[in-house]
TIVEX-212872 format. One record per residue (C-alpha): residue number from 1; x, y, z. Coordinates in steps of 0.5 Angstrom, whole numbers. Last residue first. Example, Ala and Ser with C-alpha at 12.3 -4.5 7.8 and 13.67 -1.06 7.14 Angstrom:
residues 2
(2 (27 -2 14)) (1 (25 -9 16)) 
end
This chain:
residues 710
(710 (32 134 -165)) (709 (32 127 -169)) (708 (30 122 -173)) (707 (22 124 -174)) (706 (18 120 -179)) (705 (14 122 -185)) (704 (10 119 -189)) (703 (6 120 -196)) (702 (3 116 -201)) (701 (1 115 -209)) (700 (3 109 -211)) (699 (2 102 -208)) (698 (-5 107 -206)) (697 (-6 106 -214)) (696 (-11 111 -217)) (695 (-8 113 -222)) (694 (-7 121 -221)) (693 (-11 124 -227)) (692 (-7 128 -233)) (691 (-9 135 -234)) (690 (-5 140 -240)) (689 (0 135 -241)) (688 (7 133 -239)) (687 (9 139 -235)) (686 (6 135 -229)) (685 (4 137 -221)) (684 (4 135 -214)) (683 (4 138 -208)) (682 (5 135 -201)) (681 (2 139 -195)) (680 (6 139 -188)) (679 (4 145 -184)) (678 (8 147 -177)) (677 (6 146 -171)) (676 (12 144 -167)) (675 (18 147 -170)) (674 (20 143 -178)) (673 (27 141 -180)) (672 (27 138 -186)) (671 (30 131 -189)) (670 (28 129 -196)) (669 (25 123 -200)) (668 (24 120 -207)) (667 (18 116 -211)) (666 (16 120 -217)) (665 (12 114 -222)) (664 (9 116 -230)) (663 (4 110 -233)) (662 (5 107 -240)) (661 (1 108 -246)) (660 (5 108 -252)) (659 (8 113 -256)) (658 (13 115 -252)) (657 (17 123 -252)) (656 (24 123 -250)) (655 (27 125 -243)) (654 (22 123 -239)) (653 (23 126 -231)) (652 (21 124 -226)) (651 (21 128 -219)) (650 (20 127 -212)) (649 (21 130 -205)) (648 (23 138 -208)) (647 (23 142 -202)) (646 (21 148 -198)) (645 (15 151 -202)) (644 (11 156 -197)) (643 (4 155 -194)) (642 (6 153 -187)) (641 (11 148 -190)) (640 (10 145 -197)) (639 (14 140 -200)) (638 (15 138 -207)) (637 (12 132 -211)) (636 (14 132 -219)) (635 (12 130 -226)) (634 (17 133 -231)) (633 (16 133 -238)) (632 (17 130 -246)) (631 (12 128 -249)) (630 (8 121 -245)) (629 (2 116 -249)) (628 (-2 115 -242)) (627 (-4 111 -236)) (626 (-6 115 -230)) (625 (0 119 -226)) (624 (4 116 -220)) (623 (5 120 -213)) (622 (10 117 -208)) (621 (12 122 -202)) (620 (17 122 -197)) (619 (20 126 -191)) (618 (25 125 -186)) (617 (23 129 -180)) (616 (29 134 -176)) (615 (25 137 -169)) (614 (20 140 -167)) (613 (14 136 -164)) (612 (6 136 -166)) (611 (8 138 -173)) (610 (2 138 -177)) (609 (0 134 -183)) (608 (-4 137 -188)) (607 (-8 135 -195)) (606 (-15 133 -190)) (605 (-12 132 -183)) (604 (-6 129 -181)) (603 (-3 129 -174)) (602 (-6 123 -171)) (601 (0 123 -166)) (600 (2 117 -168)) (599 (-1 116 -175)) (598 (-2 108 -178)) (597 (-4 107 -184)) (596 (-9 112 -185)) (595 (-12 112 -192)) (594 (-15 119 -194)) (593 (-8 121 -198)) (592 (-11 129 -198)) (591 (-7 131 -205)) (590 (-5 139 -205)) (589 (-4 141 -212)) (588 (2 144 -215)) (587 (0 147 -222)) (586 (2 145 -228)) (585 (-3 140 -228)) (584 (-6 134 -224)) (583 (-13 132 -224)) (582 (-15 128 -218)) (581 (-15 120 -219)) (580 (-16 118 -211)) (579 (-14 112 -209)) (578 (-9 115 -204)) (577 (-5 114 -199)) (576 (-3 116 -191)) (575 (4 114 -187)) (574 (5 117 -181)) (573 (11 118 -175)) (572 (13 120 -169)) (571 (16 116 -163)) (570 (16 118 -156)) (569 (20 121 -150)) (568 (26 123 -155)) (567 (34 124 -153)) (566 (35 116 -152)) (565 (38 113 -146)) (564 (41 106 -147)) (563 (44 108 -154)) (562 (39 108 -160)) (561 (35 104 -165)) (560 (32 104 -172)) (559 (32 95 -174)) (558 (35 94 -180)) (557 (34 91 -186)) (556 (39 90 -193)) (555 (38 87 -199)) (554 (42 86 -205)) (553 (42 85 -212)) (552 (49 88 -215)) (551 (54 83 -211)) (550 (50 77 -215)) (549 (54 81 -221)) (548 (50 75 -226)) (547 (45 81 -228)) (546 (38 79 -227)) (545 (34 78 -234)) (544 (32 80 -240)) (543 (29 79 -247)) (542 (24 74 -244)) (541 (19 79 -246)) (540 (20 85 -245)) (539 (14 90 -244)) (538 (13 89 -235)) (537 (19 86 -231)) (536 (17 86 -224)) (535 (21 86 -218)) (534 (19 83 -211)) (533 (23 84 -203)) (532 (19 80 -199)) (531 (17 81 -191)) (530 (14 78 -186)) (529 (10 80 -179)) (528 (12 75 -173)) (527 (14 80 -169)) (526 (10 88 -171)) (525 (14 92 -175)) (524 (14 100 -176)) (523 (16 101 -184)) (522 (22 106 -186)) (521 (23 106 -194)) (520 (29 105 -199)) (519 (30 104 -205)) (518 (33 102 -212)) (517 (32 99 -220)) (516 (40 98 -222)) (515 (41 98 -230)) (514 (46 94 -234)) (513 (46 96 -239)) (512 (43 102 -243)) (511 (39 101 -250)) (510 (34 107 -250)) (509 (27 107 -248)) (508 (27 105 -241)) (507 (22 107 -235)) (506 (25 105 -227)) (505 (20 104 -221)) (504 (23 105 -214)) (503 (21 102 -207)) (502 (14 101 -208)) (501 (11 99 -202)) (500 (6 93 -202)) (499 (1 90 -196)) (498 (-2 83 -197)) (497 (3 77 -196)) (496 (5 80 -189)) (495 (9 86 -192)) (494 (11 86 -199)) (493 (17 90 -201)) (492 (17 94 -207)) (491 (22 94 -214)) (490 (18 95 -221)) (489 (22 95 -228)) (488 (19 97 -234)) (487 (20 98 -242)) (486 (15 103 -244)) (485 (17 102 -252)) (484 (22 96 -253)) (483 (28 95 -252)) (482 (34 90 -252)) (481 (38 84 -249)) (480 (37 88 -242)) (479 (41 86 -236)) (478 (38 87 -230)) (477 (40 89 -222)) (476 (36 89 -216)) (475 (36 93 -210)) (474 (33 93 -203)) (473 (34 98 -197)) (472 (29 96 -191)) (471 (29 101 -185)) (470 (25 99 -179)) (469 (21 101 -174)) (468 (21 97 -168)) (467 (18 90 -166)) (466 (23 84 -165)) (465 (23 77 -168)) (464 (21 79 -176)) (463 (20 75 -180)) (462 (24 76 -187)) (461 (22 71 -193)) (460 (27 70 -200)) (459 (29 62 -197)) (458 (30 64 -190)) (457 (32 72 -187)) (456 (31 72 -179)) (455 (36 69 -176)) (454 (37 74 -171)) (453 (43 77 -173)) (452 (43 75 -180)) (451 (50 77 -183)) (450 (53 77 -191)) (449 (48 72 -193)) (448 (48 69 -200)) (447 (42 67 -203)) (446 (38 74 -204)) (445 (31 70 -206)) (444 (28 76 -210)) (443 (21 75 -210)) (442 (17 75 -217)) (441 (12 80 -219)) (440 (8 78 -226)) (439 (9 82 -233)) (438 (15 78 -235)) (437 (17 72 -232)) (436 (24 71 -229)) (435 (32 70 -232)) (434 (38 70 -229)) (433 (35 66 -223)) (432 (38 63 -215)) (431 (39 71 -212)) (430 (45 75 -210)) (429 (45 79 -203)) (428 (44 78 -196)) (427 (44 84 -190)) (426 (40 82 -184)) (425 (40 87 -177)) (424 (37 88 -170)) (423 (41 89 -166)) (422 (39 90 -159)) (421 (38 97 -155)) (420 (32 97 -152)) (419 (29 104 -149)) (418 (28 106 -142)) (417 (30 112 -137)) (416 (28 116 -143)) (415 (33 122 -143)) (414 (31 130 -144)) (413 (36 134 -147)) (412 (43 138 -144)) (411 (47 140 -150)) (410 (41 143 -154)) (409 (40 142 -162)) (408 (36 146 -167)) (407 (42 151 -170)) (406 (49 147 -171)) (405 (55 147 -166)) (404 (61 144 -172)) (403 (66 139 -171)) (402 (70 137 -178)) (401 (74 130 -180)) (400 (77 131 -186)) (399 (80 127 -192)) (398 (82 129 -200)) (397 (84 124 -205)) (396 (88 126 -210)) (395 (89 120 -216)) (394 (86 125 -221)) (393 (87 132 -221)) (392 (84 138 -216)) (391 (86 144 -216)) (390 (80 146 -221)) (389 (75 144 -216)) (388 (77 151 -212)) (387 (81 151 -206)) (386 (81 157 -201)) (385 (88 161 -201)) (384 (93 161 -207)) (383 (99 162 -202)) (382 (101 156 -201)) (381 (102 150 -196)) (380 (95 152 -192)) (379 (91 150 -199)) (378 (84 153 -196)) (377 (78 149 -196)) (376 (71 150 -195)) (375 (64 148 -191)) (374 (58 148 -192)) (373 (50 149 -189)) (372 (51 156 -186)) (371 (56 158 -192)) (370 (64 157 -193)) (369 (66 157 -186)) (368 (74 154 -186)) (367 (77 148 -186)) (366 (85 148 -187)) (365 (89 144 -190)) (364 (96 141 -190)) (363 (98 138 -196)) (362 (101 131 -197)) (361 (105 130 -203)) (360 (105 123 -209)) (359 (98 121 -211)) (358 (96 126 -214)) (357 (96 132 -208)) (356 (94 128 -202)) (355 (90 134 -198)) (354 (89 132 -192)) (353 (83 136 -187)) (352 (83 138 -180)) (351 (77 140 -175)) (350 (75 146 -171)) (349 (72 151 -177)) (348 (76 157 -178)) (347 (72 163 -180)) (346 (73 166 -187)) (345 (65 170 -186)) (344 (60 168 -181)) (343 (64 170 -175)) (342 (67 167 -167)) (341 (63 161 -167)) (340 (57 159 -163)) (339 (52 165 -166)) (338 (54 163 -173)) (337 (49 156 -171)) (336 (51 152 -177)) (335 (45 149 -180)) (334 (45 141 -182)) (333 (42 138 -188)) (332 (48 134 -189)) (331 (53 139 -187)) (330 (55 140 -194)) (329 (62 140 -197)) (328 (65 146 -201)) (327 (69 147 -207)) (326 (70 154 -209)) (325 (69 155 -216)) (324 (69 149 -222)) (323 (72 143 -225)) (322 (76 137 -223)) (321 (80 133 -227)) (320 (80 126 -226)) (319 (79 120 -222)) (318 (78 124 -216)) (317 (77 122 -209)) (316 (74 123 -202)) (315 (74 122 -195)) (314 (69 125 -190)) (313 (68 125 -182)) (312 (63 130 -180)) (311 (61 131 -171)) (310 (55 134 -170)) (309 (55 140 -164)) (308 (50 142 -160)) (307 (51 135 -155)) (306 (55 131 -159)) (305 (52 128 -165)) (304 (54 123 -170)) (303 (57 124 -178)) (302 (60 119 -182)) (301 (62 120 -190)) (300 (66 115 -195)) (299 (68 115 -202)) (298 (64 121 -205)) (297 (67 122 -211)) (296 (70 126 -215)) (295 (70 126 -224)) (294 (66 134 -224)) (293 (60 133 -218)) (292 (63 141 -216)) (291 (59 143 -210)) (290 (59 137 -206)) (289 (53 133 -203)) (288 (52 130 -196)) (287 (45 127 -196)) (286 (48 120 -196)) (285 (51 119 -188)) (284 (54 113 -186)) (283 (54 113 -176)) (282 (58 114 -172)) (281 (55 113 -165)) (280 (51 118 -162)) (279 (53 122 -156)) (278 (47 125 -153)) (277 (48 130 -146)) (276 (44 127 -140)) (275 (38 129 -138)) (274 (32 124 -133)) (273 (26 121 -135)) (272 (21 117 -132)) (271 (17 113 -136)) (270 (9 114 -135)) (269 (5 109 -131)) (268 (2 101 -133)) (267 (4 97 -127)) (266 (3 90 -125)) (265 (5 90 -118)) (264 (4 82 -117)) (263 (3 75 -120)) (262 (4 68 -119)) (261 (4 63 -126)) (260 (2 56 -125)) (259 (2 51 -130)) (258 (0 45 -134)) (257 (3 41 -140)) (256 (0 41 -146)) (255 (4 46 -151)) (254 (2 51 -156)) (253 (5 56 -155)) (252 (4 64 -155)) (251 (-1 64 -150)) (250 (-2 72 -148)) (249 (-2 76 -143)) (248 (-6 82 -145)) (247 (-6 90 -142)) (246 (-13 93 -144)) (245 (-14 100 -147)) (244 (-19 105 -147)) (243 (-18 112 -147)) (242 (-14 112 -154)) (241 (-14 119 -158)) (240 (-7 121 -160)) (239 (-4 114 -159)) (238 (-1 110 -153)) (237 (6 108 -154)) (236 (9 102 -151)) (235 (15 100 -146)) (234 (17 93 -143)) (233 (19 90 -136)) (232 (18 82 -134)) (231 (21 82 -127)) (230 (23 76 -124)) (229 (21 71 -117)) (228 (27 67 -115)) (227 (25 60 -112)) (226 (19 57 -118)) (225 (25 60 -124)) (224 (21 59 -131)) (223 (25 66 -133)) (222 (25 71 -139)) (221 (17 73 -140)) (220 (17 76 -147)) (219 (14 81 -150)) (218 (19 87 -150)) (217 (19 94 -154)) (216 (12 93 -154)) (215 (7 91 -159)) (214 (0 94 -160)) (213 (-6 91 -163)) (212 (-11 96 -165)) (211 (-19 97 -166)) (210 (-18 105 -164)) (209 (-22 105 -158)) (208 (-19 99 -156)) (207 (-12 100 -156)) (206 (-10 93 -154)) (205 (-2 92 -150)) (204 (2 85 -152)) (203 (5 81 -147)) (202 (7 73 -149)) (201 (6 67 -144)) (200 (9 60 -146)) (199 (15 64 -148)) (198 (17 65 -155)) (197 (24 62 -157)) (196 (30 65 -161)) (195 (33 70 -156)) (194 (30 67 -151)) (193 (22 66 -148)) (192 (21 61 -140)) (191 (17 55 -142)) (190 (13 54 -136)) (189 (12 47 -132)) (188 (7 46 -125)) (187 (7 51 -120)) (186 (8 57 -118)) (185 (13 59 -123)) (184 (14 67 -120)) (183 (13 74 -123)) (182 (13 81 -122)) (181 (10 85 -127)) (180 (12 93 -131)) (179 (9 96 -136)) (178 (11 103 -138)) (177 (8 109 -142)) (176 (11 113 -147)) (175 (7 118 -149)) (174 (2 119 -155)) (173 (-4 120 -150)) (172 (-2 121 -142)) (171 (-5 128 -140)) (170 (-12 125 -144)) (169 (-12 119 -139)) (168 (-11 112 -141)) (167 (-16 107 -138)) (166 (-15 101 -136)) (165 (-18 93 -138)) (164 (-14 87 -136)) (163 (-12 81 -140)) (162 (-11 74 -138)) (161 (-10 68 -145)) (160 (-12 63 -150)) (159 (-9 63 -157)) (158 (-6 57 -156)) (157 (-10 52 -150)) (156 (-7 46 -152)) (155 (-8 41 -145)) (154 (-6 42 -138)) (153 (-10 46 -136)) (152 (-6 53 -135)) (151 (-7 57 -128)) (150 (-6 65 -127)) (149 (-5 67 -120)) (148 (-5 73 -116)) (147 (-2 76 -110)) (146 (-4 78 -104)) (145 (-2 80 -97)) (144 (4 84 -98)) (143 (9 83 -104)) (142 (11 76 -108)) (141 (4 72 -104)) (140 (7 65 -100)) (139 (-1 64 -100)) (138 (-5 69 -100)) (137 (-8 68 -107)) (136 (-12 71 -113)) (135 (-15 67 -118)) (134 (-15 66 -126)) (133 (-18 61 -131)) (132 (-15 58 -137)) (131 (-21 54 -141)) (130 (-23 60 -144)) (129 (-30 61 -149)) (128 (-29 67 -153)) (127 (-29 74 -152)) (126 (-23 79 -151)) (125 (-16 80 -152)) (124 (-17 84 -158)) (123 (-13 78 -163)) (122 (-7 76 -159)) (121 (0 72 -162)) (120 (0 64 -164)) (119 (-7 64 -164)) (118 (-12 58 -163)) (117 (-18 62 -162)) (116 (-17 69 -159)) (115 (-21 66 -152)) (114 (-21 70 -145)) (113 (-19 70 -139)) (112 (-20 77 -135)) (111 (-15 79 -130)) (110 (-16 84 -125)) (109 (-18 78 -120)) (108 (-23 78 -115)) (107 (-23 81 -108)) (106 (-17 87 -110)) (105 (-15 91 -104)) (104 (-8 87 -103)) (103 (-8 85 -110)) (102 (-2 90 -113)) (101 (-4 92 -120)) (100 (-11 94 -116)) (99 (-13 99 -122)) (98 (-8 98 -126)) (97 (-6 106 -128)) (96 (-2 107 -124)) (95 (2 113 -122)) (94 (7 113 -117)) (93 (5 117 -110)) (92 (8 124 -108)) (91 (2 128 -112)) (90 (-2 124 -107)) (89 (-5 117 -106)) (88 (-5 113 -99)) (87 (-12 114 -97)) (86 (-16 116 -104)) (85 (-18 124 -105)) (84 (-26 125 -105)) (83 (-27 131 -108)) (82 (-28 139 -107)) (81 (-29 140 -99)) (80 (-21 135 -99)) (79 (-27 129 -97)) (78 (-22 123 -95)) (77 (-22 116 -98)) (76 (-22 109 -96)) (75 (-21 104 -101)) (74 (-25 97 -103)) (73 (-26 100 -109)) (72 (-34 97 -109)) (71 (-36 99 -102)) (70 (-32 105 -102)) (69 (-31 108 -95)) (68 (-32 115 -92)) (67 (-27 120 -88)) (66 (-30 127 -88)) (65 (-25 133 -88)) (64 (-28 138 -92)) (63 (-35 135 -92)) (62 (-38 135 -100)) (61 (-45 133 -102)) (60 (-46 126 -104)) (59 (-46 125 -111)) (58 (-38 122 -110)) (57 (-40 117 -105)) (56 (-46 114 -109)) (55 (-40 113 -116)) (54 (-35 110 -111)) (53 (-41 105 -108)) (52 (-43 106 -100)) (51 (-39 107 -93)) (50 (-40 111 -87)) (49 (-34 110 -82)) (48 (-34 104 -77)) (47 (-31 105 -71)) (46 (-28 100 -67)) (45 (-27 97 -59)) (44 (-33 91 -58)) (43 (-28 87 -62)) (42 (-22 89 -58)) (41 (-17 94 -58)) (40 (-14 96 -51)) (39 (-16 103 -49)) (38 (-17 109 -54)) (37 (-16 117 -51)) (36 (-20 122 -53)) (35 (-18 130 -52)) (34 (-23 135 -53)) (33 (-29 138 -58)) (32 (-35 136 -57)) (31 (-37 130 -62)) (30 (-42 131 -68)) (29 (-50 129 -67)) (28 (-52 136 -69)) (27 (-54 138 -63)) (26 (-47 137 -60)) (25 (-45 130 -57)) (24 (-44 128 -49)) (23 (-40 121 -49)) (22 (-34 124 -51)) (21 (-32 128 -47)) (20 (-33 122 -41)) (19 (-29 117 -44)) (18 (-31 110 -48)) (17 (-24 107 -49)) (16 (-28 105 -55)) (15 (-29 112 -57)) (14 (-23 114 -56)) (13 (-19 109 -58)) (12 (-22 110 -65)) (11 (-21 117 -64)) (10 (-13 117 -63)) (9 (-14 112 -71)) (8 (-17 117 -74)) (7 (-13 122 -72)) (6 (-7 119 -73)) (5 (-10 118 -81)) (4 (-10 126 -81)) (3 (-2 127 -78)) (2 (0 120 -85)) (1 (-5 125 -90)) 
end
């Protein structure tokens, strides 16, 4: 490209310098082949190349070599024989998609002014009768010749805003994509965003072609410095099938006061990735199990990752007896790699183990490979070999910290050059009442924090302040004076005053107190979205209320996060529902949940879900059958991959008939490790009666899926 550009410039001296060779032509009006030689440039001195609309140039019949010029690109282009090629582009050159994102070719601005009406965060980011405005500038530009300008009047113009059009390629889709701009305070008074504080301008990303507002990893623009220009950096992911997008600066605030924002090289590319070993922090695992449950507990356990190995750190106790064979400890939904480790049979694990035998004697013990997904024990201080659960006693206390290569994950991994690592996390518990209305939902105030790291909880709502997946756990305890028949709790979250999730749903027909009624449910969150957490009482009257351990209702929220470099280019996740009153029987059916909540990879299609990666998913399921009078029986959602059954995600149980009618709710999860394409279905089934519909609940009947891990 630079050798082809001499050329043209050699012959622009040439021919204004006017030599012999080139003065005589061919037939075909084309030079004779020669030196030319340019002389001093002048006015009378240039060549002008033949130029026309971009879309008039490509229907021209291609030249191989020929250098023409967009009349509306503003861009000079070379015909490669097939296609125009843009001066100065290249497969060495960084992607943009924001056309001009630099201003030096620009003769308008990209920007396009708009009015979403009065809003704190942006609509579409389009229409309206807008009152800011947008320029370009040559004076005292932040790069090159150009820059541009967006200027607020002074007066309220929340909800007003700039936004630009791109387009998304297919090889860009369901990718992390990376939005970058430089900026200064050209004039005027800009209100810069914090911790707590929205700035003036906020940006958020439109997909067009799906009707969907999308916030980035980063909103705010965090400096009003009119001497030292910044860089607002953010990134976002597109959709599976968005073409259309636009990127939109927004007027959060409501404030009066005028200002002038200088801008320049907005870029909208792919991230860079580099590879890296991923260590991840210690983090508390509940998917670990035991072989023998009889009077041991599982106090504490951790697990992180190192490279192709996870790292297990776990403490448990007796408080009697214990009872069975062998005893062994899972991995937590992991699979030992048996091609990493000497033998499959008897083989020393790294790691150490403590036994403290009744509270008095310390035991060295020895961890050994029990099967691909447990680990077991051996007494190193005698001859009796592999522990049983029968060694144990109360007042023992088992301790270990195991480090074992496992199937699936990789040493070296791609890394993303972006993520954000804040904190984002609340925990409170308690309520204000020991006594609530029956029949009718009531928000649980959770009165007493424990931390807040972004201020985020007040009066029994949570706003979020940074976007992201969350995971929100939440429990509420009652006391039961007494029962009746169908006696029902209920516990969801509420998103936005409008959306529900049921988190755990409790049917009671024996005198038990207190009951715990418990969940959990990972939800993508937008700032500014609220949530609530709701319990409902149904069948008892005023013979019932919260427990008056404070410590027993409690909420935890926190925001998914990794370190610096994160071993994933992009997030997967889908959540579906249904309204559908199938008929269920014995026999597990496939449901098609037709209700897309969002879908990242649009990779549900009728009743199965494909797998557009490989790696660890975290599986969900909800399924509620129609109002009825209830035998005894079993409603359950297993999961299927590629046709095969691979796990239970929820089951009820109803232990004793019912004679009123009541409906029946599964709600549960799973973790399981899936290869790009593999089939998901979600089969329900009952054994309560011969055929029973579905209740036609959406807040009931759902799947989801998320990707955690490789």
């Amino acid at each position: 490209m630079k050798q082809y550009l001499n050329f043209i410039v050699s012959l622009f001296l040439t021919v204004t310098s006017c030599q012999p060779a080139f003065t005589q032509t061919k037939v075909d009006g084309s030079l004779l082949k020669g030196d030319v030689i340019g002389g001093t440039a002048a006015n009378n001195r240039r060549i002008v190349v033949p130029k026309d609309t971009k879309v008039n140039l490509d229907a021209k019949t291609r030249l191989e070599a020929n250098l023409v010029y967009g009349t509306d690109t503003k861009k000079a282009y070379i015909d490669n024989g097939t296609s125009l090629v843009a001066v100065g582009s290249g497969s060495g050159g960084a992607v943009n998609l924001i056309t001009d994102g630099d201003a030096e070719n620009a003769i308008s601005s990209i920007f396009v002014p708009y009015d979403d009406g009065g809003v704190a965060f942006p609509i579409d980011g389009t229409g309206g009768s807008p009152t800011v405005t947008t320029s370009i500038t040559s004076t005292n530009p932040l790069t090159g010749a150009k820059s541009y300008l967006l200027t607020k009047p002074a007066s309220v113009v929340q909800g007003q805003g700039w936004s630009i059009p791109f387009t998304v390629d297919p090889s860009y889709r369901a990718k992390v994509l990376k939005i970058s701009v430089d900026y200064i305070v050209n004039s005027g008074t800009f209100t810069a965003g914090s911790s707590t504080v929205y700035s003036d301008i906020i940006w958020y990303v439109y997909d067009v072609t799906n009707s969907t507002l999308i916030e980035p990893s980063s909103t705010k623009m965090l400096s009003n410095s009119s001497t030292l220009s910044d860089k607002f950096e953010a990134t976002f992911q597109t959709s599976a099938t968005g073409s259309s997008y636009r990127l939109i600066a927004h007027m959060a605030t409501g404030f009066s006061t005028a200002f002038e924002i200088k801008i320049d090289n907005v870029t909208v590319s792919p991230s860079a990735y580099v590879y890296g070993t991923p260590i991840t922090d210690m983090a508390s695992v509940s998917t670990v199990t035991l072989s023998s449950g009889t009077n041991v507990n599982l106090s504490q356990h951790f697990q992180r990752r190192e490279g192709d190995h996870i790292r297990q750190r776990g403490y448990i106790t007796w408080n009697g007896a214990g009872a069975g064979g062998t005893f062994t400890v899972s991995l937590g939904g992991y699979t030992i790699d048996t091609n990493k480790i000497n033998s499959s049979t008897q083989n020393s694990i790294e790691g150490y183990a403590m036994w403290l035998d009744n509270g008095t004697a310390r035991k060295a013990v020895g961890v050994m490979y029990s099967t691909t997904t447990a680990i077991q024990f051996e007494d190193l201080t005698s001859s009796s070999g592999v522990l049983a659960g029968t060694g144990f006693a109360s007042g023992d206390v088992l301790s270990y910290e195991i480090v074992v290569p496992v199937v699936g994950l990789s040493s070296s991994v791609q890394m993303s050059d972006q993520t954000d690592t804040r904190i984002v996390a609340a925990s409170y518990y308690g309520h204000n009442s020991t006594a609530f209305a029956d029949n009718t939902y009531t928000t649980i105030q959770f009165n007493t924090k424990l931390e807040d790291t972004h201020a985020m909880f007040s009066a029994g709502t949570t706003t979020i302040k940074v976007a992201g997946l969350y995971e929100i756990n939440a429990a509420a305890a009652f006391v039961i004076g007494g029962y009746g028949a169908n006696n029902i709790f209920n516990l969801r979250v509420r998103v936005n005053g409008a959306t529900d999730y049921s988190l755990d749903r409790l049917i009671y027909t024996t005198s038990v107190q207190p009951n715990v009624t418990k969940g959990s449910i990972r939800l993508p969150l937008k700032a500014g979205d609220t949530i609530v957490i709701q319990a409902m009482k149904t069948n008892f009257g005023g013979n019932s209320g919260f427990d008056p351990d404070l410590t027993q209702t409690r909420l935890s929220i926190v925001r998914v996060s990794g370190p610096s470099a994160i071993a994933a280019s992009e997030s997967i996740n889908a959540r579906y529902s249904t309204t559908s009153t199938t008929a269920i029987t014995s026999t597990p059916a496939a449901i098609t949940y037709g209700t897309k909540s969002f879908d990242s990879h649009n990779a549900m299609s009728g009743s199965s879900y494909t797998a557009p990666i490989g790696g660890i998913y975290t599986v969900y399921g909800s399924a509620q059958l129609a109002s009825a009078s209830w035998s005894t029986g079993v409603l359950g959602m297993d999961l299927y991959v590629n046709g095969s059954f691979s796990t239970t995600i929820a089951y009820f149980t109803q232990g004793t008939a019912s004679a009123a009618s009541s409906t029946m709710t599964a709600i549960g999860s799973a973790p399981v490790k899936l290869l790009a394409g593999d089939v998901l279905t979600w089969r329900v089934s009952q054994t309560q009666t011969a055929s029973i519909n579905l209740s036609g609940s959406a807040d009931f009947n759902w799947i989801g899926i998320t990707k955690v891990g490789n």
